[in-house]
N, C-alpha and C positions, 0 to 999 in steps of 0.2 A: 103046552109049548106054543100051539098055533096063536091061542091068546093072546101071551105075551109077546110073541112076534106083532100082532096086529098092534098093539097099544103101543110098543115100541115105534112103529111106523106111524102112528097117528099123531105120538109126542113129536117127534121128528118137523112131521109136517107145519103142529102147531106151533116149532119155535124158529123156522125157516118165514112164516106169518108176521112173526113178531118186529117191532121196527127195530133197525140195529142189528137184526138176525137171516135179513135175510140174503141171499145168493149173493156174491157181487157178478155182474154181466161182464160178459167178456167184451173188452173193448172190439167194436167194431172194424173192420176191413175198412179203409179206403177205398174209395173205386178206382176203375182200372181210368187210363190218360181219358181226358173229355177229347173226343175229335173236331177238330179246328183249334185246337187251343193249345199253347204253351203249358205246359205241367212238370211240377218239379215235385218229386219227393225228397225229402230230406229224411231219410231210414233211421230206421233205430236198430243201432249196431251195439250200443251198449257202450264202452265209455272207447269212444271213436268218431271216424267219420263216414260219410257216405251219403253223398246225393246221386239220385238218378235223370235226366232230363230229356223230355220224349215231346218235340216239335211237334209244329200244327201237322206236319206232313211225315210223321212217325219217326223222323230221326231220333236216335237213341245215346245219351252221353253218360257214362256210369262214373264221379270225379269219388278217387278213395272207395278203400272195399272194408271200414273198419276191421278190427282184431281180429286173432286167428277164434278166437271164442264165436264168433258172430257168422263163420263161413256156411253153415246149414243155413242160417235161417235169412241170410242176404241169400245166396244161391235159389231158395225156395221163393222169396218175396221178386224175383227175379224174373225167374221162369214164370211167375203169374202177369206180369206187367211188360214183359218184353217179346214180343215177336220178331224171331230171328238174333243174327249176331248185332251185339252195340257195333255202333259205329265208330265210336269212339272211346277210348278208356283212359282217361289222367291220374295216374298217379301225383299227387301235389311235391311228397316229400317221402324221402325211403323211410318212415318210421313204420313199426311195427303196428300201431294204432291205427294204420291208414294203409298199408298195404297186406294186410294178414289175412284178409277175407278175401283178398281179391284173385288166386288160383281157383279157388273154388266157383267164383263168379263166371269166368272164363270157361270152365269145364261145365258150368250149367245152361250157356246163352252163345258163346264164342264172342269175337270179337274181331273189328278189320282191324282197327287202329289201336297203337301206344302210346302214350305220351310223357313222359318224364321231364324233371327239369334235365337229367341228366348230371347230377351232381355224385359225385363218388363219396359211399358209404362203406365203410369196413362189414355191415351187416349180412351176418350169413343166409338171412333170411330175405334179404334183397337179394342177393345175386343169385339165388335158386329161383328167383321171380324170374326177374331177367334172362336165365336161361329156362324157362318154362314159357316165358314171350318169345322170346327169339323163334322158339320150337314152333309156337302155336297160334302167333297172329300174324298174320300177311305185311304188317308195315311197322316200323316202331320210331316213334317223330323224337325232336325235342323242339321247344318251344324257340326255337331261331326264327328270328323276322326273315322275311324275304331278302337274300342277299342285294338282288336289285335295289328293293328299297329300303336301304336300314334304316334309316330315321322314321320306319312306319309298325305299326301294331300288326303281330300276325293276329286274323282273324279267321274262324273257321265260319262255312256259313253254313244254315242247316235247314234252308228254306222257307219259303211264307216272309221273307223279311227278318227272319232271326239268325242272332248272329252271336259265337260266342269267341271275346277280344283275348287274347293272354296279355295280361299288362306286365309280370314277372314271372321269371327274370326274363333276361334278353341278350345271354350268350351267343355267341363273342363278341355284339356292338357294344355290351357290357358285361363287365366281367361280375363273377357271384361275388356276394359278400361276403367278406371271413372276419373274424377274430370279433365275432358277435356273442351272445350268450347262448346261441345256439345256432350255428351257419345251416344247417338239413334244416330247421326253420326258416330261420331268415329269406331261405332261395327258395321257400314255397313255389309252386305256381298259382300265381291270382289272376281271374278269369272274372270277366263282366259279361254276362248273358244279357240280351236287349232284342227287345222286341215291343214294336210300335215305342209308347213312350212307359211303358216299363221296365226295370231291370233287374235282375240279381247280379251280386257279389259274391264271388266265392273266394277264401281269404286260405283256403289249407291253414297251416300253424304258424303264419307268416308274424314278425314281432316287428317290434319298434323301428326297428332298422329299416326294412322291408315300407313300412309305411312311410318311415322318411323321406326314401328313394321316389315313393308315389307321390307324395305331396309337392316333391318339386317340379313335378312333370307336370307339360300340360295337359293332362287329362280328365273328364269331366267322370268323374268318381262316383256321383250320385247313383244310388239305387234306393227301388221301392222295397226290394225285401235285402239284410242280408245274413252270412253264413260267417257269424262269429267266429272270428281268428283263436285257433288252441282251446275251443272246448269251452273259450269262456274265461282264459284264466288271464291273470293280471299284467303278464308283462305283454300283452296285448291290446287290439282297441283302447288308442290312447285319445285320448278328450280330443287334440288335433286331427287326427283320421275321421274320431265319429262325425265331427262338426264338418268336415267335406262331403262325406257319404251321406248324410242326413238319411239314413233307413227309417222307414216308417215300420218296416218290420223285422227282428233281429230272429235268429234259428240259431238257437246252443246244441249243438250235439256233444250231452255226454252221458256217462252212465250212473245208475241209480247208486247214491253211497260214494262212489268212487273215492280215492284212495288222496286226490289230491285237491279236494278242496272245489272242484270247478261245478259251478262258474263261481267267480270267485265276487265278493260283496261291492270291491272297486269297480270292477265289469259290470256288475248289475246297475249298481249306480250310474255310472257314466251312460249307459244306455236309456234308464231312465231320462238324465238331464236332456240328449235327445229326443224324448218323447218318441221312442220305439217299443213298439207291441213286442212282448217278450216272448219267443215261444221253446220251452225245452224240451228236449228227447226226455230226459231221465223223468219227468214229470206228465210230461202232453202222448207220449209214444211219440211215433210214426207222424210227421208233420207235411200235409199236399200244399202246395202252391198253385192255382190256375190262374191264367193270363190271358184273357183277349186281347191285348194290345193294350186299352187303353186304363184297364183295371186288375187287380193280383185278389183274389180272394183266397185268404190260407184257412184251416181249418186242422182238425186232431186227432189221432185217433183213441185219445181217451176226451177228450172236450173240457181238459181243464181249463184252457187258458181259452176257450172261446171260440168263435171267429172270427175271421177278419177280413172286409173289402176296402181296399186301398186304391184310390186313384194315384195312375203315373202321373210324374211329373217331369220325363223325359219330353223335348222334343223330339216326336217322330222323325226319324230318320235320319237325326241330330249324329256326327261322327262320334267316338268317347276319344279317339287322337283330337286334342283342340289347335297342334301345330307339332312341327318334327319332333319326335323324341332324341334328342340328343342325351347320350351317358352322361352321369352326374359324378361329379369327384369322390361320391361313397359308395361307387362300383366298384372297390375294391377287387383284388385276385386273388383267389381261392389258392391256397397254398398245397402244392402239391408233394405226397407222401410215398415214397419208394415203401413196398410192400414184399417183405418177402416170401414167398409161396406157401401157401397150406401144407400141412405133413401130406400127404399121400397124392399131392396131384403133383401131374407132369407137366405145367405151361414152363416157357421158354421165357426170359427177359430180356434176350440176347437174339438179332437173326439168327434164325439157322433155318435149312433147309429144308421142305415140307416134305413130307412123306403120309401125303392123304390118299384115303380108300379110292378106288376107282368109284367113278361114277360123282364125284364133288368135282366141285369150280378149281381144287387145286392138283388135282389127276390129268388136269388138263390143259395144264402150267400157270392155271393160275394162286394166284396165295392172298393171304388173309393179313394185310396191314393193317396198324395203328401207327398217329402219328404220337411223337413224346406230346404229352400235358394234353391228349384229346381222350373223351369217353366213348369212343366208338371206333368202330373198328371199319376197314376196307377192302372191297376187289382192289389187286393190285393194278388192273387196269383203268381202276376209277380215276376221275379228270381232279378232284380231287388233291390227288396224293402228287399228281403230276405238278399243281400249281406250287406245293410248299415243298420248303427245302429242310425242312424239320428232321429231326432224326427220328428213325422210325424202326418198330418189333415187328418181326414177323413170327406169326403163327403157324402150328404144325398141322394144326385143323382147324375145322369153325368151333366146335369144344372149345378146344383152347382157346383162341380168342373168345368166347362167348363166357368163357368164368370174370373176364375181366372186363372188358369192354359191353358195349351194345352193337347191333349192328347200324349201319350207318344211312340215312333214310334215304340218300342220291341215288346209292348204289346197288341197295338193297344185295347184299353177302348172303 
């Protein structure tokens, strides 16, 4: 028996030897962020999204948490790459592909900041988000320009010179788009990260529309790498977008097999015709970005597609607002849907009078407003609620408001 135990492990050995036969190696780790340097991962969530972006100066921005399938091993690749809470977290669009991982994310690293467009979705699995935010991050934004100055780009800054722009949407100086072939797409949030004269684009599942709206703006669109729109799939990056953004580098996030086709052969092509390096998750894994300012070097963590050093072509310090953004006539208004209550919950549609626990904002006379056709909700003593003359629901609790609403970033409820 010892015999043939040995010869057994010998055969083993010699056909582990053989070409064709042997181990395959596990794809390597990425390293952790280069210090001085802009670093972007673009994760592999599986057929989702999810980039991480960690400043020369350790700022941390986590945009989408792909599918609920992907929350262990996002959570894990998380805690290995982040110290402390992100500082900021954007959700692009309430789809399940793009916010499903991201409870999990949250309960692995924490988080200061929110960010939504703010677009109301029937999904049950978004407003358990939103109230698991409300609970659990200290601020939660939407992408509103500065009211002072609406004709200008909110910009976040994240130090060293880096800066990330939200180009869409830009409620209330514009209203979201509707009656599109998909409006939770359409109202993506697209974000232009820039630093020295390089950039990325990040596009969520933003479609045709969403680009049209960009293209008439003045804004200088151009990036060194970017973060294909929907996975890759066709009613996306349309020959007019890519030919403004001229990417010298494209990043597909989707998953192996996937069920619909992405990235789909038009998208590949059209990319092509731009002469942009292709890089895919379901293919490449786990894809790094590093940025000194003046150059993006990507790379893989399987090394199919190579790597890559790309010179910016941004001027330094160049604005991406090239003059006021004014609303365009396809800022359509999002059509608003009277909703009637879930079987077993008790919010109100109607004022009525609060009856909250001692020890809340509303035990102490104060109460929990929303105006009609807003996503967020308010202190009733917020300046606010005092400006419009809107008709407005009061809430029995921050609960109740908080199934339906967000809380409101002036006020902080």
């Amino acid at each position: 028996m010892k015999v043939f135990a040995r010869l057994l492990a010998l055969l083993v050995l010699l056909l582990a030897a053989l070409p064709g036969h042997a181990a395959a190696p596990a794809s390597p780790a990425l390293p952790s962020p280069a210090p001085g340097r802009l670093t972007v991962y673009f994760l592999d969530v599986g057929q989702g999204d999810a980039a991480l972006i960690v400043s020369p100066t350790g700022k941390t921005v986590l945009i989408d948490g792909g599918p609920p399938e992907a929350s262990t091993r996002l959570a894990a690749r998380l805690r290995e790459l982040v110290k402390g809470p992100l500082d900021l977290v954007i959700l692009t669009h309430p789809h399940l592909d793009h916010l499903g991982g991201l409870r999990a994310a949250l309960k692995a690293v924490g988080a200061k900041r929110f960010m939504d467009p703010g677009f109301d979705h029937p999904s049950e699995a978004y407003r358990d988000l939103l109230d698991f935010v409300g609970n659990e991050v200290g601020q939660v934004m939407s992408p509103e320009p500065n009211p002072a100055s609406p004709q200008t780009l909110l910009t976040v800054g994240l130090g060293e010179g880096v800066a990330l722009t939200v180009l869409w949407p830009r409620v209330p100086q514009e209203a979201f788009l509707a009656d599109t072939r998909s409006d939770a797409n359409a109202n993506s949030i697209v974000t232009k990260l820039t630093y020295g004269k390089t950039a990325f684009l990040f596009t969520g599942d933003s479609e045709p529309p969403t680009e049209a709206v960009l293209l008439q703006k003045p804004v200088d669109l151009t990036a060194t790498v970017l973060k294909v729109a929907h996975h890759g799939g066709k009613h996306s990056s349309t020959a007019a977008f890519l030919e403004r953004v001229k990417p010298q580098a494209a990043v597909i996030s989707c998953g192996v097999g996937n069920d619909y086709g992405h990235p789909s052969p038009e998208v590949l092509g059209r990319l092509k015709d731009v002469r942009a390096r292709t890089f895919r998750t379901d293919q490449d894994g786990e894809v790094m970005a590093v940025s000194d300012g003046t150059t993006v070097t990507l790379r893989s963590a399987k090394g199919g597609a190579g790597a890559a050093s790309l010179a910016g072509t941004q001027r330094a310090g160049s604005p991406v607002a090239l003059g006021p953004i004014e609303p365009t006539p396809h800022g359509r208004a999002g059509r608003s849907v009277e909703k009637e209550p879930e079987p077993g919950t008790s919010r109100s549609r109607t004022p009525v009078e609060p009856s909250a626990p001692t020890g809340t904002a509303a035990a102490t006379g104060e109460r929990y407003v929303s105006l009609k056709g807003s996503k967020v909700f308010h202190r009733e003593s917020c300046s606010t609620l005092k400006r419009s003359k809107n008709e407005r629901t009061v809430y029995s609790s921050r609960a109740d408001a908080l199934r339906e609403r967000r809380p409101a970033e002036d006020c902080h409820p």
